[in-house]
Structures are given as C-alpha cells and as structure tokens.
C-alpha positions as CSV (number, residue, x, y, z in Angstrom):
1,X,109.1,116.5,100.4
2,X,109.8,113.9,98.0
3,X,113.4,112.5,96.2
4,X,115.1,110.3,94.3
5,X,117.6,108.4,96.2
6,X,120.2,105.6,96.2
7,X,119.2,103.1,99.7
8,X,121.0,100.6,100.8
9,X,122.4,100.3,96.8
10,X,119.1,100.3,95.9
11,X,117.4,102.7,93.6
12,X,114.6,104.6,95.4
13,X,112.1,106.8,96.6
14,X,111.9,109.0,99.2
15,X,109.2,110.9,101.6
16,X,109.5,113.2,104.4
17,X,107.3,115.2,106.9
18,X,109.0,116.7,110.0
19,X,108.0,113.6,111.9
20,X,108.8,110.1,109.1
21,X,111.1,109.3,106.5
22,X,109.5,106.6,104.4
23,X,111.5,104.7,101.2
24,X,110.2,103.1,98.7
25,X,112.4,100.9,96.3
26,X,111.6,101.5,92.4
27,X,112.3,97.9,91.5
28,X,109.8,95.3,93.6
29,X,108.4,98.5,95.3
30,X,109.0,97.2,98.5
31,X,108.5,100.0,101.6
32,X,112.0,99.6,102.6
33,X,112.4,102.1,105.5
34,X,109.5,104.0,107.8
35,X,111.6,105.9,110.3
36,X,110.7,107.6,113.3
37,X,113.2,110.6,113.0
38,X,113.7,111.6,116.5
39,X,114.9,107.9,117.3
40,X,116.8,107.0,114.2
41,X,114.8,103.7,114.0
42,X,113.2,102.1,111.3
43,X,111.4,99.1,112.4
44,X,111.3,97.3,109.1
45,X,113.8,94.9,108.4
46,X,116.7,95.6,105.9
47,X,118.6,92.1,105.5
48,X,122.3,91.8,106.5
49,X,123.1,90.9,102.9
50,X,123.8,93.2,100.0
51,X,120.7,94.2,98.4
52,X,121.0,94.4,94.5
53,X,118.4,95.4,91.9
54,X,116.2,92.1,90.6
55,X,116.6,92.9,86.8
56,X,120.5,92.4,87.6
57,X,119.9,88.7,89.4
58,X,120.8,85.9,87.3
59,X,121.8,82.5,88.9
60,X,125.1,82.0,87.7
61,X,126.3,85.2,88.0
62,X,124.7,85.7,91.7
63,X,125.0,82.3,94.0
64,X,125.3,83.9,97.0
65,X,121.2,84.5,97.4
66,X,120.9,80.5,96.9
67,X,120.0,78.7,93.7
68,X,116.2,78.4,94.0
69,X,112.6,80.0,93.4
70,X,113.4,82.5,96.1
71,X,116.2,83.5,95.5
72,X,115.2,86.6,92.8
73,X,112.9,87.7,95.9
74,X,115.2,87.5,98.1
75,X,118.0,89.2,96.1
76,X,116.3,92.7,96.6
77,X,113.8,91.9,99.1
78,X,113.1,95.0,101.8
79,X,110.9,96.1,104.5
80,X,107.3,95.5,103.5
81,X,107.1,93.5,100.0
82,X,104.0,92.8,98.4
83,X,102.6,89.3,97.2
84,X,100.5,89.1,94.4
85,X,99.2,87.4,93.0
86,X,100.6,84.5,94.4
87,X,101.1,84.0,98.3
88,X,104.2,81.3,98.7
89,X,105.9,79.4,95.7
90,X,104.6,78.9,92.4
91,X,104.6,75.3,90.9
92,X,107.4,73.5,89.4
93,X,105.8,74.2,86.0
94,X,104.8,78.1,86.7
95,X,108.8,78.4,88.2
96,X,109.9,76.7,84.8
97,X,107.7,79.7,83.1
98,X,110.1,82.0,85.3
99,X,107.2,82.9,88.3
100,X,108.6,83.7,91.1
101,X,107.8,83.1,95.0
102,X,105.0,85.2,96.4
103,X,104.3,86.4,92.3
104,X,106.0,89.1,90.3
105,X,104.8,92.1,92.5
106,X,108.1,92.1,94.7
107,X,110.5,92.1,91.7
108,X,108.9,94.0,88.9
109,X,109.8,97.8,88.0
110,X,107.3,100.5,89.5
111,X,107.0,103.5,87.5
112,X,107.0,106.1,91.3
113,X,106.2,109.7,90.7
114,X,105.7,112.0,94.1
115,X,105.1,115.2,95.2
116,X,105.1,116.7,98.6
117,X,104.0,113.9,101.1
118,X,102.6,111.8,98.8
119,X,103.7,109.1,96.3
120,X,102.1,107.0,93.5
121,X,103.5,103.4,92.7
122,X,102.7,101.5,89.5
123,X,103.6,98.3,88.0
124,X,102.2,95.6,85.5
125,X,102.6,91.8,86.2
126,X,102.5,90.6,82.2
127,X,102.9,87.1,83.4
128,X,99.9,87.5,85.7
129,X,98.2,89.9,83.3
130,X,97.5,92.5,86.0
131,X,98.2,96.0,86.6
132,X,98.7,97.5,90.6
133,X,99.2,100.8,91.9
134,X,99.6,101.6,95.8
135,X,99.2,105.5,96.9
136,X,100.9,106.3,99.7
137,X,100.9,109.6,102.2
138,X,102.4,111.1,105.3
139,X,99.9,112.6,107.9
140,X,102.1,113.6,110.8
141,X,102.7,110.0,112.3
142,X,100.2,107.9,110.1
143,X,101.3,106.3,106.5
144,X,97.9,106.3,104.4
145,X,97.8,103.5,101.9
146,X,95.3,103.1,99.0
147,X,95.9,100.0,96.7
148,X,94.4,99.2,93.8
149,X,94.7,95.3,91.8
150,X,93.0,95.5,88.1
151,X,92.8,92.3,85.5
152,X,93.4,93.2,82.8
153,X,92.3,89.5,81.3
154,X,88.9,88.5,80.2
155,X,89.0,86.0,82.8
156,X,88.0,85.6,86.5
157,X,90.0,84.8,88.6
158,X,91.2,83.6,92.3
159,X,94.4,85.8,93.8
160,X,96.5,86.0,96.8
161,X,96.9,89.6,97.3
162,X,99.3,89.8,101.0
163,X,101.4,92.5,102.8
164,X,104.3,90.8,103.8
165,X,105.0,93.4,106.6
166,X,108.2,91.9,107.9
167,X,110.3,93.8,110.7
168,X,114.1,93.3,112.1
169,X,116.9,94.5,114.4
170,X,117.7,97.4,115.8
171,X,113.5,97.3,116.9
172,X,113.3,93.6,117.1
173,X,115.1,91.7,119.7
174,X,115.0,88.3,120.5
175,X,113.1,88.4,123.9
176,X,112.2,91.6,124.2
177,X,110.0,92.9,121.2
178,X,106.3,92.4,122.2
179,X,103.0,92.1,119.6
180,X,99.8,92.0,119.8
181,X,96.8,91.2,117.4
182,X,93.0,90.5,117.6
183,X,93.0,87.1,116.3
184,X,90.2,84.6,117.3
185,X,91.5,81.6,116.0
186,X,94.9,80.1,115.0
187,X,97.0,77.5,113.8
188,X,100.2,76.5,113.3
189,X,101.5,75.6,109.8
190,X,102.7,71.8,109.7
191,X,106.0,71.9,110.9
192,X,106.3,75.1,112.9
193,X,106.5,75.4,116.0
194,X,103.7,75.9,118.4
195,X,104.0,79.4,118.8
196,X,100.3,80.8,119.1
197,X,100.7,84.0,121.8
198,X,102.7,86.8,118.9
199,X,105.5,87.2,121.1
200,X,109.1,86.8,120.7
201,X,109.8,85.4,124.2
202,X,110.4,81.7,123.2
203,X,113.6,81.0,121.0
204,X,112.0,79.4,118.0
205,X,113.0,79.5,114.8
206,X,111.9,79.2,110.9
207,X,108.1,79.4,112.8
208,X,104.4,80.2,110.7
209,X,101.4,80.4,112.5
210,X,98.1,81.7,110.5
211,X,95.8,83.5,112.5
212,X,91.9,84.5,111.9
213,X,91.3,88.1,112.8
214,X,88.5,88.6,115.0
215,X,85.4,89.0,112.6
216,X,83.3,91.2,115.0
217,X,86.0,93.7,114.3
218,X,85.4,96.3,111.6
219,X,89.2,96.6,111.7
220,X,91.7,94.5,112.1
221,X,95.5,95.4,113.1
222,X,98.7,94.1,115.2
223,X,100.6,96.2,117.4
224,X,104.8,95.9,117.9
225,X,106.6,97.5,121.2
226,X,110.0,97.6,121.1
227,X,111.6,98.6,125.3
228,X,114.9,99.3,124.0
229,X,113.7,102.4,121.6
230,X,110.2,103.1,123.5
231,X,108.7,103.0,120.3
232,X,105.1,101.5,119.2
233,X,104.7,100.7,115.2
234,X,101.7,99.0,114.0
235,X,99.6,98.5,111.0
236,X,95.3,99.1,110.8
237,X,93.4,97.3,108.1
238,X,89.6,96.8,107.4
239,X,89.1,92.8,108.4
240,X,86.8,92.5,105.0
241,X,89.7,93.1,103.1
242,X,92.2,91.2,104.9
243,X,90.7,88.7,107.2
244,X,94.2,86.9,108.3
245,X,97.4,87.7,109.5
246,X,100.6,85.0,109.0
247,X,102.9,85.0,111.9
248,X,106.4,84.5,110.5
249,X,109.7,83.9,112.5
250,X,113.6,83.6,111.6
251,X,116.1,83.0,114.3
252,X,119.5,82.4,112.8
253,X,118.3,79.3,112.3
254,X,118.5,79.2,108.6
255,X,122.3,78.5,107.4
256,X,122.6,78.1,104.1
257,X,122.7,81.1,101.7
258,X,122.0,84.1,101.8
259,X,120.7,83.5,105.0
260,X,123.8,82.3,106.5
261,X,123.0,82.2,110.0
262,X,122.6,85.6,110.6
263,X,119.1,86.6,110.5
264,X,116.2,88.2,113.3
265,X,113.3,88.5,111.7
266,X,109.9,88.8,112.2
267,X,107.0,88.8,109.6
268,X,103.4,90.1,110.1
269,X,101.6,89.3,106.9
270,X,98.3,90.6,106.1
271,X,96.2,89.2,103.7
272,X,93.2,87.1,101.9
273,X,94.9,84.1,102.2
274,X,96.1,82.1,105.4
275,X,98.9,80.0,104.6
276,X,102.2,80.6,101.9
277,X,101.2,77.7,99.0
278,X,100.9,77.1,95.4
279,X,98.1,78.2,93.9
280,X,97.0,74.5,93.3
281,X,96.9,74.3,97.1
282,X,95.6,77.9,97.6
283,X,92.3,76.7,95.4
284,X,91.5,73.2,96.7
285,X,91.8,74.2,100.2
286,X,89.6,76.9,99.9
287,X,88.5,77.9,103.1
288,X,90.1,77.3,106.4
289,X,88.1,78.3,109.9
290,X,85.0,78.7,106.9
291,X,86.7,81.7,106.1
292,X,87.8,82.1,102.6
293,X,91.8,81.7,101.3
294,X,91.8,84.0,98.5
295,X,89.6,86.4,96.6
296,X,88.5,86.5,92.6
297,X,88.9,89.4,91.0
298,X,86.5,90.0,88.0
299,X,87.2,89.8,84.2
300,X,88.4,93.4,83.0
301,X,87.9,95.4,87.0
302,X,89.3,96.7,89.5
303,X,89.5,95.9,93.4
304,X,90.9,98.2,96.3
305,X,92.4,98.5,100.0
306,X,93.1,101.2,102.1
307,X,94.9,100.7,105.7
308,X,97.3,102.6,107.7
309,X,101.0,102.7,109.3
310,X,102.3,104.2,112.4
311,X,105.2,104.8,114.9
312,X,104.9,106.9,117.9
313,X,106.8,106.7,121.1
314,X,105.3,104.8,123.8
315,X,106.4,103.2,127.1
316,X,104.5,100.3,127.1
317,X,102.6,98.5,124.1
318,X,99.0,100.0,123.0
319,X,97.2,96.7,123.6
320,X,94.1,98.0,121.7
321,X,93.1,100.0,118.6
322,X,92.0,102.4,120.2
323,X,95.3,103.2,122.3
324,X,97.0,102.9,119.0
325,X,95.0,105.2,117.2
326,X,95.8,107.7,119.7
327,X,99.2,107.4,119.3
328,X,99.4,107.9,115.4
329,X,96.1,110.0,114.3
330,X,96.8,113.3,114.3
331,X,95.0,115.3,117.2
C-alpha cells in the first residue's frame, strides 16, 4: 500500500506491508522513517528541529539552521540522505555557484510514483549534470534497494556516490546501542576521537572514523541492537560497490544552531569514498589503504547498486551476516 502523506511537515511518501512503514520525503528524497510496526520504533533519526522543505530555505529568511554550506541540508535533512555526487563540502568557489554539502542529491525534488509495496524515486542534479533514480520495495521485513546514477555529460568523471544512513533516539542511546561491522582496517579522521570499536559506550562527541570493509567479503554490512526495544536494524551491501563505511557521532556536543545542544546521533555511511572532503581533496588523495576513494562514471552511462534494509526483533545483536539474514529474509 502506497500514499501521499504530510511527515514531520514534510511532503512525503509512504509504504506499507503488515510488518514496515517506510517514508520517503519528495524533496531531497531522504528515507525518513523505516518502522517496525509492532514496536512503534523507527530507528532512523528525525532531528529535534523543525524540518521544512529545501526549496523554501533561504538564509535570511531561515537563521535558525545556521548561516553556512550546510545549512540547506540540514534544513530538511531525514533519516537516510543520499550524497552525490559530492561526499562532504564543496569548495569556496563551487558553494559560490550555490553546491551544496554532500551535492544536490539531499535537496533536490524527486518526481516518487508507487504502487503496492513498491516505490520509484527520480531526480536530476542540473548542476552536476546527472540523473538518479532509487527503487525501493517491502518484502516482509527486508527494504530492497536498486539505484541507478547516469551522466548525462560527455565527460568522465570521478563521484562520491554515499548512503549517509544516520540513526537517533528513541533506538539510539548513549551507552546502550551496540554495532557491529566487518571492517579490516580503520582510521580516525584528524581530529576525532579515537573511537575504532562501533560502539556507543564511550561519551565522545562530533567523532568520524573511516573504516575498510573486509575485502574477502562478497558483502559488506553493519548491524545496530538497541536493549531498550529488542530490536536488530541493519543494512547489507555488495563490498564492490561500496567498499567503506564512515563512522559518524554527535553527542550534544555541537551548540550552535540548529544543533543547539541537543542532538544523539549516529551515522553509518556507506560508500565509494572514505572520508567527507572537497572534491579537490577527494581526487588527489585517491586511494587510502590502496583502496580507491571514489569511482568515474563514464561519458553518457549508467552505473547501479542494489543492497538491503532490515529490522526484526532480537535479544541480542546478530554479530554476523548470516544471523542477520535470518532475521530479515523471508522464510
């Protein structure tokens, strides 16, 4: 079942099987809300300040989401938000050309039609000159997603193409909330804190940490328990697609606005790139572990992604694919 629906004063999407409710928001086309009916709980984080429509933003009119590159982002920002084709902020020069932080696939309009449990998001990026479209579908616990990026230049060209999977409260709690992922090899970014083990135990703050995913993995994924809800939510991704995961923390740390002290926030990003930089820095870096930090995406074609969603209940975190897998795929 599939409707048109006002979130959070937000225009959106919705679908629904007897099991998940999952949202999607027209403008930005960020998955906003994948809720575990029984529970009530949506572990994707909905920030505790009102959420407005991006086309609407202007920075006189709006100061209370800052005065800065993020602040159009941040304005409508939901759930899981997409970065493409940049991954972090642009350059003083591209923000002067009016690019926005993590590109304009988090703030553009999506043209959403859907039917039964499935849903079809497009947009077009005129700055970047590319076109995107994410299918999405319920089967019983699991969220199938298909993406597709397509330049529609005559160039090549290097992208950052990331799921900025980020999750908060009621399903996060500082202490409590445990993750897991099959990294091999990680980092901290230069002035985060050392915070290499994907859990929540320590109280840090601000905190990104990149981390390789194992490459003798086909498939890559991270697992998040929550004790307070007994509930397990995860996401399952080919590696060769996405071979790193950012590790992304926010502790009330940050007080200025719209932040304003009151933020718990996790972020599990996904992607072909290991660090949020400029696309300057994205290039002449390169590779980091000799692994590569982006990926080029042909003159005139088309790449594509599938992975996979899931919440189930659970009384302890599933530590490994396969224990997730048996939790969300249908029996």
């Amino acid at each position: 079942m599939a409707a048109e629906v006002t979130y959070h004063n937000r225009r959106a999407v919705q679908l629904e099987n007897d099991i998940l409710r999952l949202t999607v928001t027209v403008e930005g086309g960020h998955i906003a809300e994948i809720l575990d009916k029984a529970s009530g709980v949506n572990p994707l984080w909905i920030p505790p300040w009102r959420s407005i429509e991006p086309s609407t933003y202007s920075a006189a009119g709006h100061p209370e989401y800052g005065a800065n590159v993020e602040s159009r982002l941040l304005c409508g920002i939901m759930g899981h938000n997409l970065c493409l084709d940049l991954f972090g902020p642009p350059s003083e020069e591209e923000a002067a050309a009016g690019v926005d932080v993590h590109g304009e696939a988090s703030v553009v309009p999506y043209e959403i039609t859907a039917s039964g449990a499935e849903l079809t998001a497009r947009c077009r990026m005129p700055i970047a000159q590319l076109a995107f479209e994410r299918q999405i579908r319920l089967v019983g616990r699991r969220v199938a997603i298909v993406e597709a990026v397509e330049n529609l230049s005559a160039l090549d060209r290097p992208i950052a193409w990331t799921q900025h999977v980020t999750l908060g409260p009621p399903f996060l709690e500082r202490g409590a909330t445990q993750f897991r992922a099959p990294s091999v090899k990680s980092e901290a970014i230069a002035g985060s804190p050392q915070n290499l083990e994907l859990f929540t135990g320590e109280e840090v703050s601000g905190g990104v940490t990149t981390h390789l995913m194992d490459p003798g993995q086909e498939q890559s994924y991270f697992t998040a328990w929550s004790p307070s809800s007994q509930l397990a939510f995860g996401y399952v991704w080919r590696r060769a697609d996405f071979p790193w995961l950012g590790v992304w923390e926010e502790n009330r740390s940050r007080t200025h606005a719209p932040w304003n002290g009151l933020t718990l926030t996790r972020g599990m990003e996904f992607g072909v790139s290991p660090v949020p930089e400029t696309r300057k820095q994205m290039i002449e870096r390169g590779k980091m572990f000799d692994t590569p930090g982006y990926r080029w995406i042909p003159a005139r074609s088309r790449i594509r992604a599938e992975y996979h969603a899931g919440i189930a209940p659970a009384r302890t975190i599933p530590d490994t694919l396969d224990r997730f897998n048996a939790l969300i795929l249908p029996t």
